[in-house]
Every structure is written in structure tokens, then in C-alpha cells.
C-alpha positions as CSV (number, residue, x, y, z in Angstrom):
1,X,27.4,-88.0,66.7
2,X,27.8,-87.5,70.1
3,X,27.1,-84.0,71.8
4,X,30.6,-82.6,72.2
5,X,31.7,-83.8,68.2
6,X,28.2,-82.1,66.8
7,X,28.6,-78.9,69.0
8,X,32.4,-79.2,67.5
9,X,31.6,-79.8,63.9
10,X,29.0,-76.6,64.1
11,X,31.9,-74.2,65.3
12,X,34.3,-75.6,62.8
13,X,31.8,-74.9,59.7
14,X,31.3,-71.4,61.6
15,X,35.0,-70.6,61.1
16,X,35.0,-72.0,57.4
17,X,31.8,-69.8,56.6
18,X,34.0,-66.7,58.4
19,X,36.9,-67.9,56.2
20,X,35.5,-68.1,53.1
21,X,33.6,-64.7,53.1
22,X,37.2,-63.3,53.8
23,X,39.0,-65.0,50.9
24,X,36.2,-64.3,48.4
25,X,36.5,-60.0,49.9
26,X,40.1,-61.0,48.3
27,X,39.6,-62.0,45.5
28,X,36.3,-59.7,44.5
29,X,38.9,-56.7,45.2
30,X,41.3,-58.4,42.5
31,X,39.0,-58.8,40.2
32,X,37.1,-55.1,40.9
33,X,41.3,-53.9,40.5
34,X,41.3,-55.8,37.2
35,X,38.0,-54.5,35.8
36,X,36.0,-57.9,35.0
37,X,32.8,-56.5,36.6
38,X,33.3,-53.6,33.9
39,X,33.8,-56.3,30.8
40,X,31.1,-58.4,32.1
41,X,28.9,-55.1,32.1
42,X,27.8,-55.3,35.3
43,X,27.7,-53.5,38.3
44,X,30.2,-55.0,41.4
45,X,27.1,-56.4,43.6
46,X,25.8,-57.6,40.7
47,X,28.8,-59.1,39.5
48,X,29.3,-61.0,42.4
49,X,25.8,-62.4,42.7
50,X,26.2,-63.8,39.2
51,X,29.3,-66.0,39.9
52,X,27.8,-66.5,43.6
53,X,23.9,-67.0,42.8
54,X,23.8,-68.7,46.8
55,X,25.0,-65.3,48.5
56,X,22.3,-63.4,49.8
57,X,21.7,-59.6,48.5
58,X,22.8,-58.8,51.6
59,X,26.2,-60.4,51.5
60,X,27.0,-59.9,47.6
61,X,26.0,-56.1,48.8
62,X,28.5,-56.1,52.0
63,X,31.5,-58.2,49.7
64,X,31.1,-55.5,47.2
65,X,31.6,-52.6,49.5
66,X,34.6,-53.8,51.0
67,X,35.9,-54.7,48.1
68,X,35.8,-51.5,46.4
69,X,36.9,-49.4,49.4
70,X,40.4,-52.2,49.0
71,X,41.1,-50.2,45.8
72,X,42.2,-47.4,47.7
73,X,45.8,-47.6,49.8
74,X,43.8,-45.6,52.6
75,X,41.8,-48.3,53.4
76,X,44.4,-50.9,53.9
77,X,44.4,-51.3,57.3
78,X,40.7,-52.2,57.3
79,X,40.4,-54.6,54.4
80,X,44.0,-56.3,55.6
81,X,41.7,-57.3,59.2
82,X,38.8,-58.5,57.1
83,X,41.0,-60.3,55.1
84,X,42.6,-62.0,57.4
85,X,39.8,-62.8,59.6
86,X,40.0,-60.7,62.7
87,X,37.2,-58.3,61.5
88,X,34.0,-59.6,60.4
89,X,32.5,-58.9,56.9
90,X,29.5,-57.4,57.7
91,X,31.3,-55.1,60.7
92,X,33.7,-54.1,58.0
93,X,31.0,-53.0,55.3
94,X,29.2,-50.8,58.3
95,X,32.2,-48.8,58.9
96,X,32.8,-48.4,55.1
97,X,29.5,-46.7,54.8
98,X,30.1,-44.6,58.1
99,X,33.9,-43.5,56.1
100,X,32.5,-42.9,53.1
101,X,29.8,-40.5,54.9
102,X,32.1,-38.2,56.5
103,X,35.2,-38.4,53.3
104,X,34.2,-35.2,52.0
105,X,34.3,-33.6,54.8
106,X,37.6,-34.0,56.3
107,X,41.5,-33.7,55.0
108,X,43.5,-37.0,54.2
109,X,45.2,-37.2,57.4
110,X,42.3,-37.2,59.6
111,X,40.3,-39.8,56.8
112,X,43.6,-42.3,57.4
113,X,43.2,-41.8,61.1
114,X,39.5,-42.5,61.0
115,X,40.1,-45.7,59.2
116,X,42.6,-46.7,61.6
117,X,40.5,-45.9,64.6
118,X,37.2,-48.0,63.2
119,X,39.4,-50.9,62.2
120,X,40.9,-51.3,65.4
121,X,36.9,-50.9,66.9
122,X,35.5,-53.5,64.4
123,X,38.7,-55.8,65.3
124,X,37.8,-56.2,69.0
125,X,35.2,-58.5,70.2
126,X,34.8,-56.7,73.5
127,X,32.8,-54.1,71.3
128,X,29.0,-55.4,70.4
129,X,27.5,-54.4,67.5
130,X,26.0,-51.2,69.2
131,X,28.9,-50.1,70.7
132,X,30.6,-50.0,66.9
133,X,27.1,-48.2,65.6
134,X,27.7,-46.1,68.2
135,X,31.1,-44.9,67.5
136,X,30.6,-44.8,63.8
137,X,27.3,-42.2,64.4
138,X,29.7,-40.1,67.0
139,X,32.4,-40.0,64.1
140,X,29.8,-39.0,61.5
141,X,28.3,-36.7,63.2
142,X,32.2,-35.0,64.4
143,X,33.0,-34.6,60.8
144,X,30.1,-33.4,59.2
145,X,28.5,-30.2,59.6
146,X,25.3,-29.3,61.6
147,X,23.7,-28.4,58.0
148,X,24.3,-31.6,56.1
149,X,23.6,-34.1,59.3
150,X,20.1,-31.9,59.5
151,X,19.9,-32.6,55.3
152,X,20.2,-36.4,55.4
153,X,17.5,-36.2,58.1
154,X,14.9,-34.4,56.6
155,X,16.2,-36.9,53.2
156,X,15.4,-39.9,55.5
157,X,12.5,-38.3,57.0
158,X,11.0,-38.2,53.7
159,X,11.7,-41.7,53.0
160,X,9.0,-42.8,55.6
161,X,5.9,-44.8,54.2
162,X,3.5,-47.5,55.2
163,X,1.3,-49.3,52.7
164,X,-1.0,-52.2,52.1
165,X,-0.6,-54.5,49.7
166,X,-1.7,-58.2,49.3
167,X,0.3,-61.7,48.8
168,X,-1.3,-64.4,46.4
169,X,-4.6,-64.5,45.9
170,X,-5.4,-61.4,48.3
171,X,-6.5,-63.1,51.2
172,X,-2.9,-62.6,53.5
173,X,-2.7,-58.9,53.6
174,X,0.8,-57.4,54.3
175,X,1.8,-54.0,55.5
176,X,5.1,-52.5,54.3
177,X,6.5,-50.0,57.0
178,X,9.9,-48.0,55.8
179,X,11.0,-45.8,59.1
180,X,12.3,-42.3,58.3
181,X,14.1,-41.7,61.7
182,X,16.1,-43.1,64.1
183,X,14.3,-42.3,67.1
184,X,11.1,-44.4,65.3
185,X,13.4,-46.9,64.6
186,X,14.0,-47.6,68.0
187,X,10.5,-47.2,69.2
188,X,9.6,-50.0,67.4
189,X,12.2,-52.3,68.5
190,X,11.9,-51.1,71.9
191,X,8.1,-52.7,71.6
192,X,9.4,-55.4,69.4
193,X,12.0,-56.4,72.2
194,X,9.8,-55.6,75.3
195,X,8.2,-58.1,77.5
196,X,5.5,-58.5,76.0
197,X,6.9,-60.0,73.0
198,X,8.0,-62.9,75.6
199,X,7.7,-66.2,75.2
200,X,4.7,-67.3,77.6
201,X,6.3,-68.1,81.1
202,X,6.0,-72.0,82.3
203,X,3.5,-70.7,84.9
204,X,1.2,-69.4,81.7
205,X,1.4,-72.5,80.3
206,X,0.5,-74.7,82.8
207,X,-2.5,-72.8,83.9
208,X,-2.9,-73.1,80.5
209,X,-2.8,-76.3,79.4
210,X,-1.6,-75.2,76.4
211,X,2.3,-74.8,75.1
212,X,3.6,-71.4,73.8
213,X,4.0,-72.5,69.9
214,X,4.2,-68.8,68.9
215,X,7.0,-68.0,66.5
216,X,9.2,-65.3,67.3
217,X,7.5,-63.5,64.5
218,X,4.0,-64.2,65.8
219,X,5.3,-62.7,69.0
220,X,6.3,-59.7,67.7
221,X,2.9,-59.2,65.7
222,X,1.3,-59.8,69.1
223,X,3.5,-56.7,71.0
224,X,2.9,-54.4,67.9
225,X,-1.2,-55.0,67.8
226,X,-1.1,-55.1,71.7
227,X,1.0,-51.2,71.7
228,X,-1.2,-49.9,68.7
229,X,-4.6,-51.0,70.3
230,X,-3.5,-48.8,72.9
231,X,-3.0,-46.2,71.5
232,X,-6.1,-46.5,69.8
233,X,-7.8,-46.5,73.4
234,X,-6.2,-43.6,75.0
235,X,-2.9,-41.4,75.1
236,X,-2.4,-40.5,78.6
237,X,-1.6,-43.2,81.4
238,X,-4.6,-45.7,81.7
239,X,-6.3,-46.1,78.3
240,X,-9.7,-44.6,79.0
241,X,-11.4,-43.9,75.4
242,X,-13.1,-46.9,73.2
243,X,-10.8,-48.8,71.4
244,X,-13.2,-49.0,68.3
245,X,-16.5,-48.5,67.6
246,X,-18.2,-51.6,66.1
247,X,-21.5,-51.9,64.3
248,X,-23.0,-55.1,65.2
249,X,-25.5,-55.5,62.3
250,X,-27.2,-59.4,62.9
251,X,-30.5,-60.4,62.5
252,X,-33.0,-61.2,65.3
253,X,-32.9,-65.3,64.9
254,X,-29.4,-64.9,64.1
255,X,-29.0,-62.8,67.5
256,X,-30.8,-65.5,70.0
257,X,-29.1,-68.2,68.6
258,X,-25.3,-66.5,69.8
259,X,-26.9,-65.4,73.4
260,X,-28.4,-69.0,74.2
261,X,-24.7,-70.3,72.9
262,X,-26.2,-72.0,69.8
263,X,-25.2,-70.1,66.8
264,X,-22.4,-71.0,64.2
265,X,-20.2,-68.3,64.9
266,X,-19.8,-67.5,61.6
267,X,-19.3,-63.3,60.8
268,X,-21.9,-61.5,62.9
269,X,-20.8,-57.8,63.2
270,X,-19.6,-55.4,60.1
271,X,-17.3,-52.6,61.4
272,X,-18.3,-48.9,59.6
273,X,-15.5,-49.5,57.2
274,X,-16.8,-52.7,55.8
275,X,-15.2,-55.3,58.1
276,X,-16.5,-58.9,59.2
277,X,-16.2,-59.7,62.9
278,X,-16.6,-63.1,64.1
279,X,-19.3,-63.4,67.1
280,X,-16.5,-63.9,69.2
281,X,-14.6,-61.2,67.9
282,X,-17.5,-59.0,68.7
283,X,-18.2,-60.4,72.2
284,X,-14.1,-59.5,72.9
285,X,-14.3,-56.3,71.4
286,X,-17.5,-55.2,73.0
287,X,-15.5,-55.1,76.7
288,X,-13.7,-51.9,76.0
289,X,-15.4,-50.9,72.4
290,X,-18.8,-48.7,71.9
291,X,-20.8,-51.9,70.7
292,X,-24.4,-50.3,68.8
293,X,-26.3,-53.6,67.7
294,X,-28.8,-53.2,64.7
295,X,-31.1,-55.8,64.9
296,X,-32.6,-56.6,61.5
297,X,-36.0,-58.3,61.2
298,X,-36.6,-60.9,58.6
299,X,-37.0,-58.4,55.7
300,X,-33.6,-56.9,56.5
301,X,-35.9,-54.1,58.6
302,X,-34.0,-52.2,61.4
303,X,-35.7,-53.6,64.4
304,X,-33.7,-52.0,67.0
305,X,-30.9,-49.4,66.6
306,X,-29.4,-49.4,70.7
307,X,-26.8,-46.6,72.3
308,X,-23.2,-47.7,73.0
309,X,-23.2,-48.5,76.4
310,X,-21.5,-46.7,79.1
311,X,-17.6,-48.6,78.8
312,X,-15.0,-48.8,82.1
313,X,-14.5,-45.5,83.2
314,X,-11.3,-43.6,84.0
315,X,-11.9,-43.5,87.7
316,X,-12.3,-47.5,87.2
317,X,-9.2,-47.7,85.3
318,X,-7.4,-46.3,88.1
319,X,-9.1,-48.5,90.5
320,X,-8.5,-51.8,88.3
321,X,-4.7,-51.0,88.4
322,X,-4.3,-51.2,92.0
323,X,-6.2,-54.1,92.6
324,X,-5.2,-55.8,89.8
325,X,-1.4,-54.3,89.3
326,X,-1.6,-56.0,85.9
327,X,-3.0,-59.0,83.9
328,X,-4.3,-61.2,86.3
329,X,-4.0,-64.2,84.3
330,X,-1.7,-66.6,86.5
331,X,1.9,-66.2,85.5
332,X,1.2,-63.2,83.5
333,X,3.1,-60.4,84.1
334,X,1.8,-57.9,81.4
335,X,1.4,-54.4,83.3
336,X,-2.3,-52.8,83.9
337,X,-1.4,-49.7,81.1
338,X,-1.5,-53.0,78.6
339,X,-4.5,-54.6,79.8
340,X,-7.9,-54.6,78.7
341,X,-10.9,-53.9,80.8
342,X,-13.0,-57.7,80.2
343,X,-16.1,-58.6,81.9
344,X,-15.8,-61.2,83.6
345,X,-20.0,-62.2,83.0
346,X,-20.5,-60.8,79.5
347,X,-22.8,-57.9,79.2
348,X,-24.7,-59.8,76.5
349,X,-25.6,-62.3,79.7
350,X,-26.2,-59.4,82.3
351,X,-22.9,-58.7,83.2
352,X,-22.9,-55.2,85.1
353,X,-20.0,-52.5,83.9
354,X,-18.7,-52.3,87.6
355,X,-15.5,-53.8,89.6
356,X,-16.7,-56.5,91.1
357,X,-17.2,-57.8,87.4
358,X,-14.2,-56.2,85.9
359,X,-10.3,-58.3,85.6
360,X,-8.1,-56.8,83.6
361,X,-6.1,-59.4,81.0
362,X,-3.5,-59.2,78.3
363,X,-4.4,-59.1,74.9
364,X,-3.3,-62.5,74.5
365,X,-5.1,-63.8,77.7
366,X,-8.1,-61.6,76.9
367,X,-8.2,-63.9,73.9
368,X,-7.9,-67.1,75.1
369,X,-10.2,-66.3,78.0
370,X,-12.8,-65.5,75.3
371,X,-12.1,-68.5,73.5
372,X,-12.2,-70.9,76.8
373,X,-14.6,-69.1,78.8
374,X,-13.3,-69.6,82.1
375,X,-15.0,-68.7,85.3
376,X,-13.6,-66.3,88.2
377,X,-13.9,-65.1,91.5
378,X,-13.4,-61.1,92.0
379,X,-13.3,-59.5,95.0
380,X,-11.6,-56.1,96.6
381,X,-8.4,-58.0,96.7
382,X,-8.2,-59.6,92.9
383,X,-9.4,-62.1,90.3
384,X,-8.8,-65.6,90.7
385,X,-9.4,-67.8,87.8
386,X,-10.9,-71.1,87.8
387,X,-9.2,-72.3,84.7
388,X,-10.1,-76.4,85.4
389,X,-13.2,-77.8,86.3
């Protein structure tokens, strides 16, 4: 096929799709009128899920709402539009739920004019998705008292929860977060959506070498670890305060072998809640964490127990910001409240804690920089990297 036909054939399959979700909201809300959800003894989503086993819950869900709001004359107007085509289903079940929030609440007259005021919303395309939201949350909270909007948010409130569980065998861990409140709920995706979920620029990745094969997902992982790591290391403006303190526990052979650049890199520090770190995790960590090695002799003797050493400072911080402005990996435009403090020559080699060998770096560059171990140039005016021999 040529371009034009394929880009052609897509749309047309797009308006069958649209089509046939409106015909089957027609005929669910004949059979829903008829009862045959009730004789098959099952719920409506359920129902419609068993003759459609390909819809989504999602869909089956959204069909099933729409359909049973079309078994009341009120809600003519709105089901006519979906049926029909000029509302789509999933707009359509959003502003049944918003109705069916406020029914109680309000006489006939001013339910019918509701519905007739979100139909003709959900109709026009000039209105995004937020803009409906929007006007469904204004109508909510217009028809409901003070008293039950504060009720369903203390009921959502105490619907937030975050736990660990594990898929297969254990060794892919997944954490389940369920957000209570609105407000948190757009934190996240404000983080989620930021810059620094980007895609790596084409400037990145020809400094680089390397092409940006992140998923969307990965990327979003990378902005949520990047904002939590943060607010590990401080609260107020420039992150000042160790990010973690890590227990480097590694035994003396073990511990010449990384500094002369000969060891395996297998797990070489143990974090105080029973974690392996890689040697390179440690050496990346150890830039803006308290790092106290415990050398072990050859009968698993503390040799040495050392202080953390002194990290960046605040009054560095501040300093590193100006100069730098941000990550100062080329291309990069990460701010300096994101960045991590790396030395530039590791302190395991002699590196000294002080500006000249300080560049601040994005998670993601701080990373890679560990991984490559590029050289640099620092001097009062900024870091430039010498990424190619």
C-alpha cells in the first residue's frame, strides 16, 4: 500500500471501531430493557464481557454504564449522541458517573438540564478531555453539599495504599500505588509528564553514541526514581543531606582488586537493610551518600571500620548551580535542583570533595558517566566532557 491508502485504511477502521461501540451501547440497552443479563444471572458488565470476551474490562464497564443510564427517558439526549456517533463512549460513561453523583441531590428539572448541558459538552470536539473533567467536577461540586463533597474525600483519602508484592518467581518486584486525592494525583503525573521523562534530545545522543531505546514506561520510572531520590536528599531548594547511607562491607583482597580496576564487579556493598550493591553501584552512590567501608580480613575480621566522609556541602550546592545551571552533560537540559553532585576523579582514586572536582549530572547521565568513565575539564566557568578519545 502506498502511504496516503494505509494512512486512509487506519482512519476508516477508526470510524468502524467508533461505530461499532455505538451500535453494541444499542443493543446492550435493549437487552438490559428486556432483562437477559437478569436470566443469564449475571451482572450487566459481566454480561457483556461474556458475549464479548475481546472487550476490555474497561469497555464492557463503560458499555454497561451507558447502557443502563438509556433505561431512563432523562437520559435520552445523552445516549441518543452516543448512539449515533457524535459522542464518544468513553466521554459518555464519564459524565454518567459525574450525573449519577449529584442525582440525589438536585430536583428533576435541574437533573434533565444537567444532562442536557454535559451532552452538548461531550458532543463538541473543541472540548478536550480536561475541559469535560473539568466541568463535570464544577457540576458536582454545585450540586452537592459542602458536607458530602468533604465525605467522599476523606472516603477516597482512605483509599490510599502502596505495597510490595512480587511477579513469578520473586525476582521482578512491583509496587502497587492506589492515590487517595486529587491533588496527589496530579503530582505524580505532573512528574510523570515533566521533562525529565523526555525522550533524550538528538544532542544527547550523539555525544552519546548511543540511541534513546527507553520505553515510555522506562521513562517514567526514570522521572519517578529521579523526584524520589530527591526527596530523599533534601527538602528545601538544593538537595543538601545524603541521599542514603551505604554500608560497604568487602573484604581487603576483594577491595584492591575494584581500586586497581581488576575486580569482577560482582555485589560488593550491603545497604543496613540487607541490600546488594554492585561495585559500581556503590562507586555512584558514594558521590552524594555517607559511604562507611568495613574492611574484613580473611577470617571475616573487621579490619577497618572508616567515618562517612564529609559529602558536597550546601554552600557548594549553591555554587555548583551557578556554574553549572544544570546537568552539564551536552544536550542535557535537566535543572541543577535534579542533579547529583559526581566527582569527577572518584574519591576511591583521590578525588578531593571541592569544585574544581565537582560537575553536576542527571541521574540518567550520572549513570552512564559511571558506566563509561569519561574524562573532564572543570574550571570556574563549567565542565566540559571529553566523551571520545
Amino acid at each position: 500500500m502506498q502511504q496516503a491508502e494505509l494512512v486512509s485504511r487506519v482512519e476508516r477502521l477508526g470510524e468502524v471501531i467508533a461505530s461499532s461501540r455505538a451500535s453494541l451501547v444499542a443493543l446492550v440497552r435493549e437487552g438490559v430493557g428486556r432483562g437477559l443479563h437478569v436470566e443469564a444471572g449475571f451482572s450487566v458488565p459481566d454480561w457483556v464481557r461474556l458475549l464479548c470476551p475481546g472487550l476490555s474490562v474497561r469497555d464492557a464497564t463503560e458499555v454497561a454504564v451507558v447502557a443502563r443510564a438509556g433505561q431512563d427517558p432523562v437520559h435520552r439526549a445523552l445516549v441518543e449522541a452516543v448512539e449515533d456517533g457524535r459522542v464518544p463512549l468513553a466521554r459518555a460513561a464519564r459524565v454518567v458517573r459525574a450525573l449519577e453523583r449529584v442525582r440525589g441531590g438536585v430536583e428533576r428539572e435541574e437533573y434533565a438540564s444537567a444532562v442536557t448541558l454535559l451532552a452538548g459538552a461531550a458532543a463538541q470536539e473543541r472540548f478536550t478531555e480536561k475541559d469535560l473533567d473539568r466541568v463535570c467536577r464544577r457540576l458536582v461540586a454545585a450540586c452537592t453539599s459542602r458536607r458530602e463533597q468533604d465525605e467522599r474525600a476523606r472516603a477516597m483519602h482512605g483509599l490510599r495504599d502502596l505495597h510490595e508484592t512480587s511477579l513469578g518467581d520473586g525476582s521482578v518486584r512491583r509496587f502497587v500505588l492506589t492515590v487517595g486525592d486529587d491533588a496527589d494525583c496530579e503530582t505524580i503525573r505532573a512528574v510523570l509528564m515533566s521533562p525529565l521523562a523526555a525522550p533524550a534530545s538528538r544532542e544527547e545522543q550523539e555525544a552519546t553514541g548511543e540511541v534513546d531505546s527507553r520505553t515510555a514506561g522506562q521513562r517514567r520510572y526514570d522521572a519517578f526514581m529521579t523526584v524520589l531520590r530527591r526527596g530523599v536528599a533534601g527538602t528545601r531548594g538544593q538537595p543538601t543531606t545524603p541521599k542514603a547511607q551505604v554500608m560497604v562491607t568487602v573484604t581487603l583482597d576483594a577491595l584492591r582488586e575494584e581500586l586497581a580496576g581488576v575486580g569482577s564487579g560482582a555485589d560488593a556493598g550491603r545497604t543496613v537493610h540487607g541490600g546488594a550493591l554492585s561495585a559500581e553501584e556503590v562507586r555512584r552512590l558514594a558521590c552524594e551518600a555517607d559511604l562507611i567501608p568495613a574492611v574484613l580480613g580473611s577470617r571475616g575480621e573487621i579490619l577497618d571500620l572508616g567515618r562517612a566522609r564529609r559529602l558536597v556541602t550546601p554552600g557548594q550546592r549553591v555554587a555548583l548551580a551557578h556554574r553549572d545551571d544544570g546537568c552539564t552533560f551536552p544536550g542535557c537540559s535537566v535543572p541543577a535542583t535534579w542533579c547529583d553532585a559526581h566527582h569527577v576523579v572518584h574519591w576511591a582514586h583521590g578525588g578531593r570533595s571541592d569544585l574544581g572536582n565537582y560537575a553536576l549530572l542527571c541521574p540518567r547521565h550520572h549513570t552512564w558517566v559511571h558506566q563509561h568513565e569519561p574524562s573532564a575539564d572543570v574550571d570556574a566557568h563549567g565542565v566540559r566532557w571529553r566523551l571520545r578519545p
